[in-house]
TIDO-736529 format. One record per residue (C-alpha): x, y, z; residue in one letter. Coordinates in steps of 0.05 Angstrom, whole numbers, plus 5000, padded with zeros to 4 digits. Last residue first. Example, Ala and Ser with C-alpha at 12.3 -4.5 7.8 and 13.67 -1.06 7.14 Angstrom:
// residues 2
527349795143s;524649105156a;
***
This chain:
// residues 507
536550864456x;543451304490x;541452154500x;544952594446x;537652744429x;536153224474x;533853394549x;526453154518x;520053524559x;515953134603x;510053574611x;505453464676x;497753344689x;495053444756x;489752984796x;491953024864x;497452634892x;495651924916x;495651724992x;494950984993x;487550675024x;483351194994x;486352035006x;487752424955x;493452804979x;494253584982x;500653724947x;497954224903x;502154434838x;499555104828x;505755364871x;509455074812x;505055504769x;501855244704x;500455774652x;504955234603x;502754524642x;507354424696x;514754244686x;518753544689x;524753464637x;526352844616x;532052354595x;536552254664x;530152384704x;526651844676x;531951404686x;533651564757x;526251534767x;525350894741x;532950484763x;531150824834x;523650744848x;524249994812x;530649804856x;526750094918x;520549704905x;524549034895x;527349054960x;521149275000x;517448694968x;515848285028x;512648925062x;513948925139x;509148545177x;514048155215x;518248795229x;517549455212x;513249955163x;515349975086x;514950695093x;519050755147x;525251235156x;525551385231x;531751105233x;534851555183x;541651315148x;545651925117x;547751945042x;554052255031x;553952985024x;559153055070x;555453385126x;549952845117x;544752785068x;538152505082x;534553055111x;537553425065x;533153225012x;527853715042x;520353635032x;516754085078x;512353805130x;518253465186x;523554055183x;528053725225x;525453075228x;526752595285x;523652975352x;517553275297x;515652615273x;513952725205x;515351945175x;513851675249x;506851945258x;504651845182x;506751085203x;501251095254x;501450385289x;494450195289x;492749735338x;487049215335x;486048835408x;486148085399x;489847975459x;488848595512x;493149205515x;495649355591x;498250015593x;505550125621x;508550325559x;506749675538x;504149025570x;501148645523x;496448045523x;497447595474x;497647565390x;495948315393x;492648595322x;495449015266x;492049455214x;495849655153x;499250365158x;495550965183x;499251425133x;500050865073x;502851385015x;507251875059x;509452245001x;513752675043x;519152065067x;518951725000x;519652304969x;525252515022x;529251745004x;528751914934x;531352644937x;537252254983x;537951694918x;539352314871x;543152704923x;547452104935x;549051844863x;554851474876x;552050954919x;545550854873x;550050804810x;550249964820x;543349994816x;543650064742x;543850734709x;543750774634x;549551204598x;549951874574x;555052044628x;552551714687x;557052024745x;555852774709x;549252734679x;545652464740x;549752964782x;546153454745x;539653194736x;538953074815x;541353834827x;536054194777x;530553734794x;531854004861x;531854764835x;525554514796x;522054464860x;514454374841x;515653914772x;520953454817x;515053414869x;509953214808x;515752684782x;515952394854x;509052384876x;507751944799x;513951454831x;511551434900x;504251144872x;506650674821x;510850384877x;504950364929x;500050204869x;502949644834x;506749054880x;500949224930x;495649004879x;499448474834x;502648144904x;495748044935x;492347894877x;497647324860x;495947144939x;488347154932x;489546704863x;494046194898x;489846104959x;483346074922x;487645434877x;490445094935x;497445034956x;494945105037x;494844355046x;491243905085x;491443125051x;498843075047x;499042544991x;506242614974x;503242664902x;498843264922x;504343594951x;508543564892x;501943804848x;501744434896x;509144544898x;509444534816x;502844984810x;505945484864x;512645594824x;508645664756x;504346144794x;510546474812x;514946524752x;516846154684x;518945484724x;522045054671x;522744324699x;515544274718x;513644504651x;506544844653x;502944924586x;496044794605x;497645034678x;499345714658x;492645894613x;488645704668x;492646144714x;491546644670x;484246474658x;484546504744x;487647234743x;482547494698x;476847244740x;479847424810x;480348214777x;473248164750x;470547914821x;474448444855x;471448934822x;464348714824x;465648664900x;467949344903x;463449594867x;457449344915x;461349664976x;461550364931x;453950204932x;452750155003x;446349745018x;448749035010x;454349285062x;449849525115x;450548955162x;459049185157x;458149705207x;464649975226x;467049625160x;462049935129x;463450595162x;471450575134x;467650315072x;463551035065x;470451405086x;473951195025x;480350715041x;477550185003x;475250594955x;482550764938x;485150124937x;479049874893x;480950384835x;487950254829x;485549394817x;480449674770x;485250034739x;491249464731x;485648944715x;482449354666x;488349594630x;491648834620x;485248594604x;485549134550x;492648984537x;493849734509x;499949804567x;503049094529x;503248574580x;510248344617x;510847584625x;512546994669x;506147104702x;508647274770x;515647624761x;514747894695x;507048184724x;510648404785x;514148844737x;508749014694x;505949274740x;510349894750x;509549984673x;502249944665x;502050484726x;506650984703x;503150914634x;495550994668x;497251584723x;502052084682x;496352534667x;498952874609x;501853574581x;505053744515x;512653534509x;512553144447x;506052684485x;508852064443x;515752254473x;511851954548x;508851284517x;516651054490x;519951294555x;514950784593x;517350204540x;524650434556x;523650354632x;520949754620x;526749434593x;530049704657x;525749454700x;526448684678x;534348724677x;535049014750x;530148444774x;535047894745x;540548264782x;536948344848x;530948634885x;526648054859x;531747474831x;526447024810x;529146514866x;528047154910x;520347184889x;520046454911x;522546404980x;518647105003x;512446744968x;514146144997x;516046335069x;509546795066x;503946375043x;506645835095x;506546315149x;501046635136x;496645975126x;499645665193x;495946255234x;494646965199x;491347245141x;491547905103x;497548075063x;499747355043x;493446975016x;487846685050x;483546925105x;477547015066x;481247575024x;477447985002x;471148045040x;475447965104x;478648545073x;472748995069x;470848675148x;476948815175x;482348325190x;486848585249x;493548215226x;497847885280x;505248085296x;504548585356x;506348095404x;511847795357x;515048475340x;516848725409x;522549015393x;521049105328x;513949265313x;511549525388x;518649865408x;518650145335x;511950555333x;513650785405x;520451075383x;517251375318x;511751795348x;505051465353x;501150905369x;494050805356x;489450295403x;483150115376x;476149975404x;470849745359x;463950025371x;464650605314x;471850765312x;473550735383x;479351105403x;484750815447x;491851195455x;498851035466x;504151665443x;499352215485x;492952365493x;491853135461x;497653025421x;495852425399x;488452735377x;491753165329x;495052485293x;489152065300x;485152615256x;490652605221x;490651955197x;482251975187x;482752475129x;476152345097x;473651975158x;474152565193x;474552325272x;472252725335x;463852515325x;466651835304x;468751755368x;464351095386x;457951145340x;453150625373x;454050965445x;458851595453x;466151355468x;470851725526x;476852055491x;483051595502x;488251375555x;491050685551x;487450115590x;490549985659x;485350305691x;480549815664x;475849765604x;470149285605x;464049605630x;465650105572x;466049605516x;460649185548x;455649805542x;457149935478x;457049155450x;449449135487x;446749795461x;449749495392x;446848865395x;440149315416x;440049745354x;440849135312x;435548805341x;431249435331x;432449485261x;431748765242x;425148815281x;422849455240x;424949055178x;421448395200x;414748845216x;415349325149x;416448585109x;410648405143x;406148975123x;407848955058x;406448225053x;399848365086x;398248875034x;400248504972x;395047955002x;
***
């Protein structure tokens, strides 16, 4: 009996196989019977596995980057069956997201983030239930003053709580990944919760790294072929952490919920979730039967804004004390001018348009760091005729923000970090188009505001009361600046001493 069992399993897996082999015989040969002359140019497909054969999946930006050269600023390349169409170059990027923001306005959902997200929450949905997600998120984190006064208040206490983890090391080296992380997140965390966690919170820790870790394995080259293939999910094990991941994270977040509803005050809003709790019972009263103020939609959206609200600014910040650490001459110039229009005293954002070189050094870390290369995936709402190509509805474009921030016609020395690209003749602090690391138009991230008060009020801070060096034997040219590449482009692992400028400095 064992046998025959055996024997059928081999049978139904050998079918499973074939069928699957056929579907994608069938989706190949539909793909290429499909295509017009009016498609955009791109290196002809092999079938099942597309272009992978011309893609690293390890460094798939610039892969797409050498191959626009080869085809131009609108390209197609098929990333397993799936055709995509990349743009390049920063005056193509910006005729698709701005000027032509509403075609290009849709989300391509990927499998991994179909996984996630279900089609709820802010970053990864579309329809009625982006839109509402996103005009009361965008209306609620302003009412909690994000990216103004009430924000500026909230960073700098945690500013000193970060300075209070960094003199515990007295000036011997430390991976500055953890602390710089547990304080970025606690800002979203003031906003959303109400609160701030302390950085030995061990919920607190394991939400922060488990939420670090699933960004980068999302953008690992194993998920980039899951979502490719997504029938071998069950089998990939990264996939399988992933899910375990995310499961913890949702977890956590719905005993905080929990934990906000039992002593919610309708007439005392402490932050978000208390903001979504109060809508969500209002609606219920009205007796509007389909709503989007659910509870799934509330923790996928509180996920959404505690993952991207951490990593991308958590992310710049850690490039930013390395890159001060390589180019001490620069470190040299920010510190200076800090001391000199500061004083001794704190910064507030009110300093950023007297402190030109120190925001322009910003700006160029910003620019360098490059931290979401291939941006997030968008999709055509309609057909689309662009650049004299015809790009169907529901085609997934990638506009290539790596493409823009080191576009060689906007950029004058596009691959070597150089403040002066923000400065003018003046020294006053120059406006760059082509500046986009928040990407453009409908899609552009919610939080850009608060994100460049925290990069700002942190580093200025920082900068204003440390010292950055490598380790002692440490070169700067030992500093590498080769990415690590997931979803966000992270700096290599590195440790750094932040050395005390003195004691004279304010508590």
């Amino acid at each position: 009996m064992a046998l025959v069992e055996a024997l059928l399993a081999h049978v139904s897996t050998t079918g499973a196989l074939l069928a699957a082999a056929l579907l994608f015989l069938v989706i190949y040969i539909f793909s290429i019977s499909s295509s017009s002359p009016e498609d955009p140019p791109g290196p002809k497909p092999l079938p099942f596995l597309g272009n992978l054969h011309l893609l690293n999946l390890r460094q798939p930006h610039m892969s797409l980057l050498e191959l626009s050269k080869k085809y131009g600023s609108v390209f197609r390349v098929h990333f397993g069956p799936k055709k995509v169409v990349v743009l390049a170059g920063y005056k193509t990027v910006k005729q698709a997201l701005v000027n032509q923001a509403e075609e290009f306005g849709e989300r391509d959902i990927t499998p991994v983030f179909q996984d996630f997200n279900q089609g709820l929450g802010i970053v990864f949905s579309n329809g009625d239930n982006w839109k509402a997600m996103r005009r009361f998120t965008l209306s609620t984190l302003r009412d909690f003053g994000m990216g103004r006064k009430l924000s500026e208040q909230k960073i700098m206490d945690e500013t000193r709580y970060l300075r209070e983890v960094f003199e515990k090391f007295q000036g011997n080296p430390f991976d500055t990944t953890q602390p710089v992380s547990y304080a970025v997140s606690n800002i979203i965390s003031a906003i959303v919760y109400g609160k701030r966690f302390e950085y030995e919170d061990p919920k607190f820790q394991k939400m922060v790294d488990k939420a670090n870790k699933n960004i980068y394995m999302t953008g690992s080259a194993i998920i980039q072929l899951y979502n490719m293939y997504p029938a071998l999910g069950p089998w990939i094990k990264t996939w399988r952490l992933l899910m375990e991941n995310l499961q913890s994270i949702r977890s956590e977040i719905k005993e905080l919920v929990n934990g906000l509803q039992e002593t919610l005050n309708p007439l005392d809003s402490r932050g978000f979730i208390d903001s979504f709790l109060i809508h969500k019972q209002s609606v219920q009263e009205s007796g509007e039967k389909e709503s989007y103020f659910h509870e799934r939609n509330l923790i996928i959206t509180v996920s959404n804004l505690f993952a991207a609200g951490t990593d991308t600014t958590a992310t710049t910040l850690r490039w930013g004390l390395m890159l001060m650490a390589k180019y001490p001459h620069i470190q040299d110039r920010v510190q200076e001018e800090i001391d000199q229009i500061l004083a001794g005293r704190e910064p507030v954002s009110e300093d950023r348009k007297n402190l030109p070189y120190t925001d322009a050094v910003i700006h160029e870390i910003q620019r360098l760091a490059n931290i979401v290369p291939m941006n997030l995936p968008h999709m055509t709402s309609c057909d689309v005729n662009f650049n004299g190509y015809l790009i169907k509805k529901g085609t997934c474009v990638l506009p290539l923000l790596t493409s823009v921030l080191r576009d060689e016609n906007e950029w004058e020395t596009p691959d070597t970090f150089n403040p002066q690209h923000f400065l003018d003749e003046k020294g006053h602090l120059r406006k760059r188009d082509a500046f986009m690391p928040f990407s453009a138009g409908r899609r552009a991230c919610p939080g850009e505001g608060l994100a460049r008060m925290e990069l700002f009020l942190f580093f200025t801070f920082l900068l204003q009361r440390f010292r950055f060096t490598p380790p002692p034997g440490v070169s700067e040219d030992d500093l590498d600046l080769k990415p690590v590449v997931g979803l966000t482009l992270n700096p290599s692992p590195h440790k750094l001493c932040a050395i005390s400028r003195g004691e004279s400095r304010p508590n």
